[in-house]
PyMOL Python script that loads the backbone (N, CA, C, O; Angstrom):
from pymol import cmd

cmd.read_pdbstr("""\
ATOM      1  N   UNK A   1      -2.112   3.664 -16.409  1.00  0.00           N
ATOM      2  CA  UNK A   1      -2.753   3.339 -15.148  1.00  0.00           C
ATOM      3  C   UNK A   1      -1.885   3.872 -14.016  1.00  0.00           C
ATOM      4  O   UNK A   1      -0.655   3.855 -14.081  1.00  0.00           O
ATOM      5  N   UNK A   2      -2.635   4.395 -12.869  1.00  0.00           N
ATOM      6  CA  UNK A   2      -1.622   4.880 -11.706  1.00  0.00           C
ATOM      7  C   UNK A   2      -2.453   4.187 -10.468  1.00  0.00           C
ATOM      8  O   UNK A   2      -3.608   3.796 -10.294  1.00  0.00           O
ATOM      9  N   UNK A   3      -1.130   4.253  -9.637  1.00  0.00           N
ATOM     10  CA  UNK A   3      -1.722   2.865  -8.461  1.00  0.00           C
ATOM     11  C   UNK A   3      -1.517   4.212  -7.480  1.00  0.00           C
ATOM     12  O   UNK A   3      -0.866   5.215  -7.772  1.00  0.00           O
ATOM     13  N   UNK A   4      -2.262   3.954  -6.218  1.00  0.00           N
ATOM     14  CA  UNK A   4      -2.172   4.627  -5.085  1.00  0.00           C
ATOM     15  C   UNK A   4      -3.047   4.165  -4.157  1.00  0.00           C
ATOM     16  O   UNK A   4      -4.126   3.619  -4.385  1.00  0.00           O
ATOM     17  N   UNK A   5      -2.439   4.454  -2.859  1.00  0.00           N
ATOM     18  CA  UNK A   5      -3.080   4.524  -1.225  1.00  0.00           C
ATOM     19  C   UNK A   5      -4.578   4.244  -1.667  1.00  0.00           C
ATOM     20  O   UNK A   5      -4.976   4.801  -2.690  1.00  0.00           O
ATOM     21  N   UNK A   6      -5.572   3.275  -0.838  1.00  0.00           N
ATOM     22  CA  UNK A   6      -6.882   4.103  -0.698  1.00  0.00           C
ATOM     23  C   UNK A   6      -6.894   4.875   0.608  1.00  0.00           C
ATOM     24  O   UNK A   6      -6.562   4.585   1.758  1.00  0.00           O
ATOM     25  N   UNK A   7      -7.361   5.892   0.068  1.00  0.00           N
ATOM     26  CA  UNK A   7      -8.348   7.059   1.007  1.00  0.00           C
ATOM     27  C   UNK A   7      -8.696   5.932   2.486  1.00  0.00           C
ATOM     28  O   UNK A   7      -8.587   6.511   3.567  1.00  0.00           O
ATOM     29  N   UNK A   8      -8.897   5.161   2.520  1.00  0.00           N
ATOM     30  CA  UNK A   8      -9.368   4.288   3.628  1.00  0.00           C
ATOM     31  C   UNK A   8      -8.181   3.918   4.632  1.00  0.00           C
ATOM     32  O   UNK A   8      -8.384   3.616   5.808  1.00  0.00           O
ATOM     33  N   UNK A   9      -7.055   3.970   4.101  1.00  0.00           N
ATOM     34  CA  UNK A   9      -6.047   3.287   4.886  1.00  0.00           C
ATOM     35  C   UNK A   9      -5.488   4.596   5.962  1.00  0.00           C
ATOM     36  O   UNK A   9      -5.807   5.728   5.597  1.00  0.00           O
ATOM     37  N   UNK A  10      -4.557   4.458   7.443  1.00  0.00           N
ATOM     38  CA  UNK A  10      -4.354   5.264   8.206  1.00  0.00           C
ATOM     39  C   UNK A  10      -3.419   6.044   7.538  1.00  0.00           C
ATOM     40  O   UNK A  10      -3.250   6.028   6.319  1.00  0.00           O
ATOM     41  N   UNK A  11      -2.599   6.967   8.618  1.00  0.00           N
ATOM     42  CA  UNK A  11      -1.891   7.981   7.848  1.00  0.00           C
ATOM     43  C   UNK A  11      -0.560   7.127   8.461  1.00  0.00           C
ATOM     44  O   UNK A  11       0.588   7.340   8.069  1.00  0.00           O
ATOM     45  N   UNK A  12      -0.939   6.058   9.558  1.00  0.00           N
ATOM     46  CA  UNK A  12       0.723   5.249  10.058  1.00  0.00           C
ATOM     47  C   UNK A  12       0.872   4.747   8.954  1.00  0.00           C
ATOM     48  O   UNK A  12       2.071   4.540   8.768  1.00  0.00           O
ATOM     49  N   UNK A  13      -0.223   4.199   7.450  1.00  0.00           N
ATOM     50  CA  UNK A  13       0.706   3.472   6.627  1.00  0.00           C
ATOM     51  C   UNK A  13       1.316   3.743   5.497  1.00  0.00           C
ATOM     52  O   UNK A  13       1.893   3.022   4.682  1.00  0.00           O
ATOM     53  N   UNK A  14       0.998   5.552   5.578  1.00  0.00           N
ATOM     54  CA  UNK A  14       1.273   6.377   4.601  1.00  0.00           C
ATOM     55  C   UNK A  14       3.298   6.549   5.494  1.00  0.00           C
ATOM     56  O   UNK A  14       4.398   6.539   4.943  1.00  0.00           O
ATOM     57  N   UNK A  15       3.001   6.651   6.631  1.00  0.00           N
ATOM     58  CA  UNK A  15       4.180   7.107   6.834  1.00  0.00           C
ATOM     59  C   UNK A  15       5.187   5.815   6.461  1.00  0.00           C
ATOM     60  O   UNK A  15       6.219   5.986   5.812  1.00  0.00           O
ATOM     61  N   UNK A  16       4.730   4.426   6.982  1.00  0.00           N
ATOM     62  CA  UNK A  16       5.527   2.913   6.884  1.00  0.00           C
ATOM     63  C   UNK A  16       5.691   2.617   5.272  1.00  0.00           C
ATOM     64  O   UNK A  16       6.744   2.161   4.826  1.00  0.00           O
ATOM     65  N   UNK A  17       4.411   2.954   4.331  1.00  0.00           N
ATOM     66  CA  UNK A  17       5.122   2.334   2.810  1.00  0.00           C
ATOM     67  C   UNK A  17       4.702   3.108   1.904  1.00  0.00           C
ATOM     68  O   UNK A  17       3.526   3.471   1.905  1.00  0.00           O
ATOM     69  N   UNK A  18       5.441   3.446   1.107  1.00  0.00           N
ATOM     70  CA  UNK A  18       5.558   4.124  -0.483  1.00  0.00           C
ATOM     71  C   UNK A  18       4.652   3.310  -1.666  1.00  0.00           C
ATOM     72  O   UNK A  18       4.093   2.246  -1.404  1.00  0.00           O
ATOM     73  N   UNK A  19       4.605   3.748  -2.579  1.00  0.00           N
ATOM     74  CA  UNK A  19       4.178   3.241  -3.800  1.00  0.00           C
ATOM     75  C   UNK A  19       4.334   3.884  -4.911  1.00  0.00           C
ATOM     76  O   UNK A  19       3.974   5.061  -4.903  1.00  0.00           O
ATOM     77  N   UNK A  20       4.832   3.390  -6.014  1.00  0.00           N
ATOM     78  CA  UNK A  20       5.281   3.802  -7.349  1.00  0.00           C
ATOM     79  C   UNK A  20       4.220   4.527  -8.278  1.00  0.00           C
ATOM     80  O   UNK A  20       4.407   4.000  -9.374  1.00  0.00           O
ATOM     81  N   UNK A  21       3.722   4.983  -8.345  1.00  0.00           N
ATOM     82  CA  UNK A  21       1.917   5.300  -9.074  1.00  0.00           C
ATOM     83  C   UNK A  21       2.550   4.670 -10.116  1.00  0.00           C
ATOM     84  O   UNK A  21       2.014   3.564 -10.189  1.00  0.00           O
ATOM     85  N   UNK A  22       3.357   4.759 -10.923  1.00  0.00           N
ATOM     86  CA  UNK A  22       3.310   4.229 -12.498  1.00  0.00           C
ATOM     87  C   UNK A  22       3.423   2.970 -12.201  1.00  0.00           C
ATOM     88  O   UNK A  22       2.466   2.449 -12.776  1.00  0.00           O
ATOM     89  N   UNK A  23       4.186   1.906 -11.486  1.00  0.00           N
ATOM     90  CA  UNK A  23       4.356   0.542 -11.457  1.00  0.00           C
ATOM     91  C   UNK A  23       3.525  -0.066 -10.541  1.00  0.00           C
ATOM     92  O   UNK A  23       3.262  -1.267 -10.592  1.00  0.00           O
ATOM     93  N   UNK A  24       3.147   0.596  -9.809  1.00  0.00           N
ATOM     94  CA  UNK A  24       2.279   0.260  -8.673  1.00  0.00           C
ATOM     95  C   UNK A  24       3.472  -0.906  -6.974  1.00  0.00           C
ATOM     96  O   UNK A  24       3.313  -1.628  -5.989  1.00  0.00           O
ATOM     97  N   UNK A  25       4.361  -0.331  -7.700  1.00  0.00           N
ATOM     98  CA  UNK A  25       5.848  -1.028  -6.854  1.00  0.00           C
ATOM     99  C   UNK A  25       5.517  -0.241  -5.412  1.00  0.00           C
ATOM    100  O   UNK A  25       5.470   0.975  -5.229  1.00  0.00           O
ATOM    101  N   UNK A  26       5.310  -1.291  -4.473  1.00  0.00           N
ATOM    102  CA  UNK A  26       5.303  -0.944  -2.885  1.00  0.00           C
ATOM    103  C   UNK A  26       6.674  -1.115  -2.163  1.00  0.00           C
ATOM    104  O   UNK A  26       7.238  -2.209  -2.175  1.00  0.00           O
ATOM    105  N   UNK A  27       7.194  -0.060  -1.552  1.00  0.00           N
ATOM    106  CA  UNK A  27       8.387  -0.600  -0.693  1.00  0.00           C
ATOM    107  C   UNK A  27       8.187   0.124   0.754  1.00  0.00           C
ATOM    108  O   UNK A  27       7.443   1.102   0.823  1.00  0.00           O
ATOM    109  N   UNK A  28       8.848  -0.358   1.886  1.00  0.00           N
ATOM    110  CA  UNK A  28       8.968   0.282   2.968  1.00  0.00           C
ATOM    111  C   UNK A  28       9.669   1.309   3.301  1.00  0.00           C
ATOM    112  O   UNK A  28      10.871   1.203   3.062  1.00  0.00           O
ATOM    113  N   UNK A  29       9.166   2.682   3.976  1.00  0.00           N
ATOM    114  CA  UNK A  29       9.860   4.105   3.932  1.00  0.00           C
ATOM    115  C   UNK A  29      10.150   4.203   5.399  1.00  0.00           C
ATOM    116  O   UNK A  29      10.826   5.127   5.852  1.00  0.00           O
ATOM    117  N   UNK A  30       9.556   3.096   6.264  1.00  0.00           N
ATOM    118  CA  UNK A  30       9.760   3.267   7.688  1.00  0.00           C
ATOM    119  C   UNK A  30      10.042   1.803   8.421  1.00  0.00           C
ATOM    120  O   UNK A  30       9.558   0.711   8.121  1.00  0.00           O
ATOM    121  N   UNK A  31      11.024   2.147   9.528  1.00  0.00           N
ATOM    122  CA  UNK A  31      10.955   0.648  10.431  1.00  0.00           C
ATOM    123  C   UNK A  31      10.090  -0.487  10.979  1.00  0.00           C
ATOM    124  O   UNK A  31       9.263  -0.156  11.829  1.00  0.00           O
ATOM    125  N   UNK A  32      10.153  -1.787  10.620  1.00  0.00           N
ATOM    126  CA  UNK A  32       8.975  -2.630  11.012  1.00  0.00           C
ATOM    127  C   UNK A  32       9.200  -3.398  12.053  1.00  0.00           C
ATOM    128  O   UNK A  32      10.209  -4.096  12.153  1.00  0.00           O
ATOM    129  N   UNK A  33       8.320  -3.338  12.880  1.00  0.00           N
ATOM    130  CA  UNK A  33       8.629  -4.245  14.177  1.00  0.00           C
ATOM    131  C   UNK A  33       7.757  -5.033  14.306  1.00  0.00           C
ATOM    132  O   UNK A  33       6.595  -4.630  14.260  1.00  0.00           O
ATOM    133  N   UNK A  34       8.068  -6.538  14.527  1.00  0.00           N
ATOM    134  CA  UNK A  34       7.396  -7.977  14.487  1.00  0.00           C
ATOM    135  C   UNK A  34       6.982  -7.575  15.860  1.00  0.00           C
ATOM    136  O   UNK A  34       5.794  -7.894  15.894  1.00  0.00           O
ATOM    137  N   UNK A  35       7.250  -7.128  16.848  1.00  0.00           N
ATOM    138  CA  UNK A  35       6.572  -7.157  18.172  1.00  0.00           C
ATOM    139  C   UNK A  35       5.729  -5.982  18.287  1.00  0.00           C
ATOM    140  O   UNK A  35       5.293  -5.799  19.423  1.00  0.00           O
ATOM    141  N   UNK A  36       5.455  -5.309  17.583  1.00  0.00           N
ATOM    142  CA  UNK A  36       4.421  -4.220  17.053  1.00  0.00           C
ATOM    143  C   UNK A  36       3.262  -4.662  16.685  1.00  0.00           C
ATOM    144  O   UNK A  36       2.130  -4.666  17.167  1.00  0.00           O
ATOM    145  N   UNK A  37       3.929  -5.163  15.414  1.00  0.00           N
ATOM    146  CA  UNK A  37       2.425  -5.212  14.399  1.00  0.00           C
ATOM    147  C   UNK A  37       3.065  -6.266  13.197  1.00  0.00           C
ATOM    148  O   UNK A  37       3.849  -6.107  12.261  1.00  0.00           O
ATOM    149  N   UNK A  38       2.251  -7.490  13.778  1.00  0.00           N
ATOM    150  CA  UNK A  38       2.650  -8.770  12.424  1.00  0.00           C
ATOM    151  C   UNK A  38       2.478  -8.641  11.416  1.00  0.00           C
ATOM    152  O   UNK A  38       3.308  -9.166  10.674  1.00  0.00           O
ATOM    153  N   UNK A  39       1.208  -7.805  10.710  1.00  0.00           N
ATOM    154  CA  UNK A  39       0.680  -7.982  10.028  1.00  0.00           C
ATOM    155  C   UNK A  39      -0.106  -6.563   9.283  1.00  0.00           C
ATOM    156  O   UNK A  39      -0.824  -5.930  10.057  1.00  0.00           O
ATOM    157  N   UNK A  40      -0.026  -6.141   8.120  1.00  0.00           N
ATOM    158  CA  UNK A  40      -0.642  -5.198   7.518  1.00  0.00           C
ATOM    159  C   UNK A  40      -1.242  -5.296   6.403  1.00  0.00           C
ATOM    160  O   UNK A  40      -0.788  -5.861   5.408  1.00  0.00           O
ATOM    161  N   UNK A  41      -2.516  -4.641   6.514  1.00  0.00           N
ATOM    162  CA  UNK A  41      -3.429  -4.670   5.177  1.00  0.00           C
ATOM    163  C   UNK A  41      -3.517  -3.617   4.565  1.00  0.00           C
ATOM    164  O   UNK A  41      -4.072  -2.606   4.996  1.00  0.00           O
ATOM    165  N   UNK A  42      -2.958  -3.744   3.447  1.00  0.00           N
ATOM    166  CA  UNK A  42      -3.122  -2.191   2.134  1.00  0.00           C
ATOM    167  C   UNK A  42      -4.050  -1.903   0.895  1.00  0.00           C
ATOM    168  O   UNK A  42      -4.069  -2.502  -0.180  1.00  0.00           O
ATOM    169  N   UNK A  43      -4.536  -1.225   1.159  1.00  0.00           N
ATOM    170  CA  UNK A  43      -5.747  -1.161   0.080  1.00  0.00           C
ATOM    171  C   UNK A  43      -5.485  -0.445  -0.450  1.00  0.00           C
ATOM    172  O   UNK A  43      -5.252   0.700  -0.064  1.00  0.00           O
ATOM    173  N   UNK A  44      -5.399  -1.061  -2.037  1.00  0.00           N
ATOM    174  CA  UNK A  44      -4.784  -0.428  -3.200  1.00  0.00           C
ATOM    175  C   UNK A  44      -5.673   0.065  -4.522  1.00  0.00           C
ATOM    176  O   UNK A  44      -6.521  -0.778  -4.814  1.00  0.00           O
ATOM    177  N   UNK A  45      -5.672   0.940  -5.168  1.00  0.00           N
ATOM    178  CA  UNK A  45      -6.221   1.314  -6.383  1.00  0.00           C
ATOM    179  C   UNK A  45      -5.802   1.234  -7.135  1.00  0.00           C
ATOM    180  O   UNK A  45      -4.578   1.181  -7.017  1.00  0.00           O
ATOM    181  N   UNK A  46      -6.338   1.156  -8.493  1.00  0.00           N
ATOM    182  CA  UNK A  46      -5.701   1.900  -9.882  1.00  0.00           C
ATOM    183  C   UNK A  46      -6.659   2.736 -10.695  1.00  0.00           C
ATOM    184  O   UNK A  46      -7.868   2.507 -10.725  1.00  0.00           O
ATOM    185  N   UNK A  47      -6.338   3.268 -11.054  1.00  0.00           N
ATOM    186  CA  UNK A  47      -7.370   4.014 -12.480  1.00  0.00           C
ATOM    187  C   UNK A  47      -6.037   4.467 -13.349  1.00  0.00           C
ATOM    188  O   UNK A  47      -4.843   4.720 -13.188  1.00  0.00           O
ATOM    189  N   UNK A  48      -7.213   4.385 -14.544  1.00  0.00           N
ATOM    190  CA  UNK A  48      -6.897   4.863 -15.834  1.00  0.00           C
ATOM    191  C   UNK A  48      -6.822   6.308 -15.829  1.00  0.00           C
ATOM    192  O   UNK A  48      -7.186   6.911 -14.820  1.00  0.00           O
ATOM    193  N   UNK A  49      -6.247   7.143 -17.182  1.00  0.00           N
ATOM    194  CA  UNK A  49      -6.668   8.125 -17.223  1.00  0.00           C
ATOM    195  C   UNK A  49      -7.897   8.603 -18.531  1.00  0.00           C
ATOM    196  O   UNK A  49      -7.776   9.525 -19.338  1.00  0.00           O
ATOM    197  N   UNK A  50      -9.149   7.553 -18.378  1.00  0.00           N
ATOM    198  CA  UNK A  50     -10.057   7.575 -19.109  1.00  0.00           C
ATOM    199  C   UNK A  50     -11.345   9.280 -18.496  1.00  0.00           C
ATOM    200  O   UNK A  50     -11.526  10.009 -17.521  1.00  0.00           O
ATOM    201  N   UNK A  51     -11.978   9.006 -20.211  1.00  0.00           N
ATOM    202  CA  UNK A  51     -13.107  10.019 -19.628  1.00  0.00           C
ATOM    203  C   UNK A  51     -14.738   9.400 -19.469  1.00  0.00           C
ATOM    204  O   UNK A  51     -15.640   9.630 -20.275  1.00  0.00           O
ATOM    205  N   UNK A  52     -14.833   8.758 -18.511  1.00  0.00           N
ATOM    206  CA  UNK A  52     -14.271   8.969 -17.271  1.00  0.00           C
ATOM    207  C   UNK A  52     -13.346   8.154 -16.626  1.00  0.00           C
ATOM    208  O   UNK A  52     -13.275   7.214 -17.417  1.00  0.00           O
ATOM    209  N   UNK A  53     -12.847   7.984 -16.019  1.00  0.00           N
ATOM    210  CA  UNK A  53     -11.361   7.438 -15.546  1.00  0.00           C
ATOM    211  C   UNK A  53     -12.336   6.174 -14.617  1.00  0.00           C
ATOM    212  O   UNK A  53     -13.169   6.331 -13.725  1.00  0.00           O
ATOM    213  N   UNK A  54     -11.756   4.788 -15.342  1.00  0.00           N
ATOM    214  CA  UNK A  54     -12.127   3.616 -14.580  1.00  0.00           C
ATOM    215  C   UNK A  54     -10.900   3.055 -13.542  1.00  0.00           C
ATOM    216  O   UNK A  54      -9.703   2.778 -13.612  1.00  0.00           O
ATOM    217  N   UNK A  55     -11.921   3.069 -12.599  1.00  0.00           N
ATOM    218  CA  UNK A  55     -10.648   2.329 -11.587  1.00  0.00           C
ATOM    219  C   UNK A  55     -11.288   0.951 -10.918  1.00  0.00           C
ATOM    220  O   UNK A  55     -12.430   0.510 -11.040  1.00  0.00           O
ATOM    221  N   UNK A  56     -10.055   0.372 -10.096  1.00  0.00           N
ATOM    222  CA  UNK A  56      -9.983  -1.080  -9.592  1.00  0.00           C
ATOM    223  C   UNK A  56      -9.424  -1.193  -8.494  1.00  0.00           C
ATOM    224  O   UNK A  56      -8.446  -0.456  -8.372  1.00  0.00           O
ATOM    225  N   UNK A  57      -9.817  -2.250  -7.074  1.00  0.00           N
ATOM    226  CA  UNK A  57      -8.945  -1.804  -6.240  1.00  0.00           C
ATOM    227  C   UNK A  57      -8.292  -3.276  -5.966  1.00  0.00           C
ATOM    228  O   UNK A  57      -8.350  -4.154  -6.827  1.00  0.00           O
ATOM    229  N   UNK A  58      -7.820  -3.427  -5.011  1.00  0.00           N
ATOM    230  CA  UNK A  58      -7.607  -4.989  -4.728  1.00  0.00           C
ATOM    231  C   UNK A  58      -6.790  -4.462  -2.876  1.00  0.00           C
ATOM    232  O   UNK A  58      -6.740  -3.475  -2.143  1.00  0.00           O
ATOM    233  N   UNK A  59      -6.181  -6.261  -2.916  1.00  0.00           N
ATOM    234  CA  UNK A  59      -5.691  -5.812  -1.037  1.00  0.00           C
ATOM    235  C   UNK A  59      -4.936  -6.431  -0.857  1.00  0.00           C
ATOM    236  O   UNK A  59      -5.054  -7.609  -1.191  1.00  0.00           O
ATOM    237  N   UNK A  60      -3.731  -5.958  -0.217  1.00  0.00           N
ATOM    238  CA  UNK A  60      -2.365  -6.845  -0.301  1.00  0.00           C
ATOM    239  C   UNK A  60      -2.240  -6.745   1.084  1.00  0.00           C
ATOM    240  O   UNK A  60      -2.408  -5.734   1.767  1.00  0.00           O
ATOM    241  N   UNK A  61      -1.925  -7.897   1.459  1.00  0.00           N
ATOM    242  CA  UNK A  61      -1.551  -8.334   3.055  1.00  0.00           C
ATOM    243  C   UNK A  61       0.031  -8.184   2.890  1.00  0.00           C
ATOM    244  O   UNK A  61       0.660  -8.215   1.833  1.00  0.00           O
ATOM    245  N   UNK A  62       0.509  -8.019   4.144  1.00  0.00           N
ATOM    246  CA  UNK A  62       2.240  -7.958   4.512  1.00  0.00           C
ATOM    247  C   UNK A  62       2.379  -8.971   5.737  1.00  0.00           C
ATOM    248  O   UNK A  62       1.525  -8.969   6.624  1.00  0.00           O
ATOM    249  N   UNK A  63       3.213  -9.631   5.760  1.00  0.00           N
ATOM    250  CA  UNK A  63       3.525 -10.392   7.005  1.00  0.00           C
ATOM    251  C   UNK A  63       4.686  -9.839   7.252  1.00  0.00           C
ATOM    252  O   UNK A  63       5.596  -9.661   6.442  1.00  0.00           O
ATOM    253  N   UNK A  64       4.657  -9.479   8.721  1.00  0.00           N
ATOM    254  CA  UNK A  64       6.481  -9.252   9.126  1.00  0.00           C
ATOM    255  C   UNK A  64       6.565 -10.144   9.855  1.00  0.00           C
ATOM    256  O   UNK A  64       5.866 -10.456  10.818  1.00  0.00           O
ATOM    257  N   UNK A  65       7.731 -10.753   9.274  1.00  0.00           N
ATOM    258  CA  UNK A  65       8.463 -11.974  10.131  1.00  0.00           C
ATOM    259  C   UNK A  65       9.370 -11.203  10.887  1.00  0.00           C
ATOM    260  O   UNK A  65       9.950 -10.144  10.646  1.00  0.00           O
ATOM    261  N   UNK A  66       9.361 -12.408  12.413  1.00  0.00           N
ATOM    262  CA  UNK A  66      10.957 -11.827  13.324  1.00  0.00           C
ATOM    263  C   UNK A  66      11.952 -12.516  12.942  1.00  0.00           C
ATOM    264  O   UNK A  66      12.130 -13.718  12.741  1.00  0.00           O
ATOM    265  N   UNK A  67      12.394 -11.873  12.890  1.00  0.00           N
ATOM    266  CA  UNK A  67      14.107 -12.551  12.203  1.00  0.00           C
ATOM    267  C   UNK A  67      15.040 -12.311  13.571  1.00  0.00           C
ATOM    268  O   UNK A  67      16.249 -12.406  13.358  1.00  0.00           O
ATOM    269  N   UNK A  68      14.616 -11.992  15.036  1.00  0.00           N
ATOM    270  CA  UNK A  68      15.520 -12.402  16.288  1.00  0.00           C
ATOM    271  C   UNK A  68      15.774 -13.998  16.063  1.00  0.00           C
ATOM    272  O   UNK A  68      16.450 -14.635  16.871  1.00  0.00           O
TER     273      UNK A  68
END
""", "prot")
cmd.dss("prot")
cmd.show_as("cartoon", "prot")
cmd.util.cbc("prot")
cmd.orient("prot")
């Protein structure tokens, strides 16, 4: 199974977080600012590599806390 971005999400959250395709492991590649933006929604996939390839998506919220 490989996890990735959906097609739906901006290209700011391509630049702010990564993802593992094999583990589907999300981490941050860019700086987060609580007085920006509290809050982010990522819409995630997976598929198989079936013929034809079944996939699944789901949606992971982020809270950034301020830690001032």
């Amino acid at each position: 199974i490989y996890f990735f971005f959906s097609d739906a999400i901006s290209s700011k959250i391509h630049d702010l977080f990564r993802i593992n395709e094999k583990s589907g492991e999300i981490w941050t590649a860019g700086e987060l600012d609580f007085e920006d933006i509290q809050s982010y929604d990522l819409e995630i996939e997976a598929r198989d590599k079936g013929t034809p390839p079944l996939s699944g998506h789901c949606s992971v919220e982020l809270e950034v806390l301020d830690v001032n």
